[in-house]
Phi, psi and omega in degrees: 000338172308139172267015155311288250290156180323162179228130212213172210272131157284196181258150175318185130139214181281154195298135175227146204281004177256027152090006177277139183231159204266164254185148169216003176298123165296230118290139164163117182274131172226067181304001162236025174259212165251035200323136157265176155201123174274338189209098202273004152274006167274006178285297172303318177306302176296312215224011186070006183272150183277110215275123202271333184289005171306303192263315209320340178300339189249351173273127192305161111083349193003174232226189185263339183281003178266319184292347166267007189066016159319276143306123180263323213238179157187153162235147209003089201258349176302317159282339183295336156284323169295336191279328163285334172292324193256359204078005200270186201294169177148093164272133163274089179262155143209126180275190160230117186284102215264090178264344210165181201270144205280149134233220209306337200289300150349277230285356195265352178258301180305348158319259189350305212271292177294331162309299157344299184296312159318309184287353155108030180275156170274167196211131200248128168242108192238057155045084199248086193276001190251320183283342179299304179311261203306328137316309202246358173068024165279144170304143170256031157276315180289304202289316191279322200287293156311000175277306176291330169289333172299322202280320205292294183279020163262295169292344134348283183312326200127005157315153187233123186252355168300333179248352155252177172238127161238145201213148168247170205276301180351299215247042190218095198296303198297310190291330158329299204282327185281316181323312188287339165283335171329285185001309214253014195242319175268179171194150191332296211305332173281319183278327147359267199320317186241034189214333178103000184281145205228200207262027159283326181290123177268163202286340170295345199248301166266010161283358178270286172342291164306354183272331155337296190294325165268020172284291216297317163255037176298317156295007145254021165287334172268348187194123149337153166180159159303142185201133177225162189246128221243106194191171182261173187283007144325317194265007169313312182326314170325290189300315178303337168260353168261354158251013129320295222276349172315296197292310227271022191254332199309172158267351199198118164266154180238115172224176166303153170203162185234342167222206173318287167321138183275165188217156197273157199309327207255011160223051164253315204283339200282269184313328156335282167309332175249008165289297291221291195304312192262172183221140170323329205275326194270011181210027183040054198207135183271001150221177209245122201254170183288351187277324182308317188308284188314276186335335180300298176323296174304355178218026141272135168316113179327336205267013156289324177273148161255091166190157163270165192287341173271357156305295157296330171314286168326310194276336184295332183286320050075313202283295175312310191301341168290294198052172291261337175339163154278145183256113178226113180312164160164171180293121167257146154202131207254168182276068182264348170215004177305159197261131190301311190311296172300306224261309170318297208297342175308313188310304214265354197267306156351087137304171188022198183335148184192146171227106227239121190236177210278302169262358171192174177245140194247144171239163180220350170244024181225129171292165161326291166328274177260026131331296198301334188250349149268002167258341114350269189321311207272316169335283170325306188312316193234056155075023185259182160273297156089057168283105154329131154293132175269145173282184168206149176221149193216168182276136191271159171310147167278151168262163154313109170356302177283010181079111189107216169270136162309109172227141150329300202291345155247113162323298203301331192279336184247171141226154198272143159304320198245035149285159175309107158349300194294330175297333181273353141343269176332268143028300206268330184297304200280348179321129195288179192221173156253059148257168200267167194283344182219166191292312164346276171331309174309280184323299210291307178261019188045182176249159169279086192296318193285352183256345213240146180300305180311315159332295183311333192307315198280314192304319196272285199240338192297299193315282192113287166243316179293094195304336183276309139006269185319297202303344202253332169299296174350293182310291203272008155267279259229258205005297178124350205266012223214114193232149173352274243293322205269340188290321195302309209276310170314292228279295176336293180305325228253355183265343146327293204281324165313292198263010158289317180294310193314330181273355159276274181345315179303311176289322167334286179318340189292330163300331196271333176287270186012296188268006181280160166251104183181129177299118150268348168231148182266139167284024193258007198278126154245000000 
């Protein structure tokens, strides 16, 4: 969930004018390794993520990186857009791991962090010193001297901290305390399946991880809300187990039911289709009981049905066992962790027809839609969290300056927020290109924008707000009209002219950090 982690080659494949460079890596998501993706549609495929220009249309103001496709992906990012369109509550985190010095790859989250906040989400920035220590074996001397070049350049770009929190996890009681409740929500076995840790692993290391989780849900401790997380697809494993542990926190899931009994999603659906299909009348009965339902079952052909057979199996059994019940819809909300005190007042909160069981309540005058926001609602009252799943959105790897991957650990491959103008001058000069082997070659066949890192540069930071700009570089490199050197010697100036300012700005900011409310020395500095 940290904004460190290496920024790697996007994927291969056809040319695209938002700076995706080609890859050679498979997908594997790691968050602390160094993971690629060679082909960001196996993301959608694999892993459920949402391909983002899908939605770009419903997001206030987009940002520059959702319109060139930077940002690519997302998972359910939809309500945090509507919440911004409409005004309402809605929040931004991302954390930092302070292993080494922030750059460009950085800037591409603190973008994110600030935009959101412009847009008027509230926006949380944090510091993840807890996982640096147990990860990653920094000192906590090495953690405040980069914990401070991260918050200096967040506030640079344009964090505002009167209106945002920024925080480190060490010294943050309230996030602690929700960690032991996660805490008591997971288990070793989970973390196996999904990091891969074994009886090597020290427990300081998956204790970052659940603390990780109450980072991601954290802006929703004083109010449920939309919240999104801003990260490359490494860090998905994160996001996908802190919205497991949102619902399994819940007090009440709330779903469809057509009977007493619970039925599993894909034989809620198998009785759906014959609630639908049959009629009371066709079974000389004034309602349609579950044994009708079976028999229905029982003389359709499986290859008729959309289920498999141990589906069908489960549910006739289910069905039968019921006998004569009626088959009906309605709302369920079940019990999964309520307080006797919430599970009454749920009750007593039910308008109209209700049917009240030993473990959930069934309703008959209420849609989903407000199931979902009174069973919330009675959670907050009584002492839940009524956490939203959070969302996320995400961004592609940067490539390395030298062609391959961005690592901290090669200078040459990155540039630092905080290098010497002139050096990233150099830095950019000395850069591989996607061009052809001769000025010829070039002309005749254009250049490869889509291969090449400098490209990336302008589209991910140079450009800037200006979509024509990028675009007209795009053109005149794969045109033919636009050749290395001098596109390199333009990139070269303008990442000059970038981190003088940023770093006169930085020093601007030094007052503001000061006055920030966030320990700048860990009290753990022995």
């Amino acid at each position: 969930m940290t904004g460190d982690d290496p920024l790697e080659e996007p994927e291969s494949g056809e040319p695209l004018p938002d700076g995706g460079a080609a890859g050679a890596d498979d997908v594997a998501l790691d968050p602390w390794g160094s993971s690629s993706v060679s082909d960001y549609r196996k993301l959608f495929e694999e892993f459920g993520i949402e391909e983002f220009d899908e939605l770009l249309d419903q997001v206030p103001n987009p940002h520059y990186l959702m319109r060139r496709g930077v940002i690519f992906g997302h998972r359910d990012y939809r309500p945090v857009a509507e919440a911004l369109q409409n005004d309402e509550p809605a929040a931004v985190l991302s954390g930092f791991m302070p292993t080494g010095d922030p750059h460009i790859g950085h800037k591409l989250v603190f973008d994110e962090i600030i935009w959101h906040q412009q847009q008027g989400a509230d926006a949380y920035g944090l510091i993840a010193d807890l996982e640096a220590n147990s990860a990653r074996g920094m000192s906590w001397a090495e953690i405040d001297e980069h914990a401070r070049d991260y918050l200096l350049s967040l506030l640079a770009l344009g964090f505002d901290p009167d209106e945002g929190t920024l925080y480190r996890q060490s010294t943050n009681r309230e996030l602690q305390d929700l960690s032991f409740e996660l805490g008591a929500e997971a288990n070793f076995s989970e973390f196996q399946a999904i990091y891969g840790f074994d009886g090597e692993t020290d427990v300081s290391h998956m204790q970052s991880v659940v603390t990780q989780m109450a980072d991601i849900l954290y802006p929703q401790l004083e109010e449920p809300k939309p919240t999104v997380i801003p990260v490359g697809p490494d860090q998905d494993p994160h996001v996908r187990l802190a919205r497991d542990l949102a619902e399994r926190m819940r007090f009440f899931k709330v779903s469809e039911a057509y009977a007493s009994f619970e039925l599993e999603p894909d034989e809620r659906a198998l009785v759906a289709a014959f609630y639908e299909r049959l009629d009371p009348a066709d079974v000389d009965d004034d309602a349609l009981r579950c044994v009708h339902v079976a028999e229905a079952l029982e003389e359709t052909p499986l290859s008729e049905l959309d289920a498999d057979a141990d589906t069908l199996s489960s549910v006739l059994t289910k069905l039968n066992e019921a006998g004569m019940e009626p088959v009906r819809p309605r709302t369920r909300f079940f019990d999964r962790r309520a307080t006797d005190e919430a599970f009454d007042a749920l009750i007593d909160a039910i308008a109209g027809e209700k049917r009240v069981y030993e473990s959930h309540v069934d309703a008959f005058e209420i849609d989903r839609a407000e199931a979902e926001e009174l069973a919330r609602e009675i959670e907050v009252e009584n002492g839940g969290h009524g956490f939203q799943p959070p969302s996320s959105i995400y961004h592609r790897f940067m490539t390395g300056l030298t062609g391959g991957k961005m690592s901290s650990s090669v200078p040459a491959s990155h540039i630092s927020l905080l290098d010497d103008p002139e050096d990233g001058y150099d830095k950019v000069k000395a850069a591989t290109t996607g061009g052809r082997e001769t000025a010829e070659e070039q002309r005749e066949k254009g250049g490869r924008a889509d291969e090449c890192p400098v490209y990336e540069l302008y589209a991910y930071l140079l450009a800037g707000d200006d979509d024509e700009f990028a675009k007209r570089v795009y053109d005149e490199c794969v045109g033919g009209e636009r050749l290395c050197g001098d596109c390199k010697e333009q990139a070269a100036q303008l990442m000059r002219e970038f981190l003088a300012e940023h770093q006169e700005k930085r020093a601007e900011v030094e007052e503001l950090l000061e006055a920030a409310d966030i320990e700048l020395e860990s009290p753990r500095r022995r």
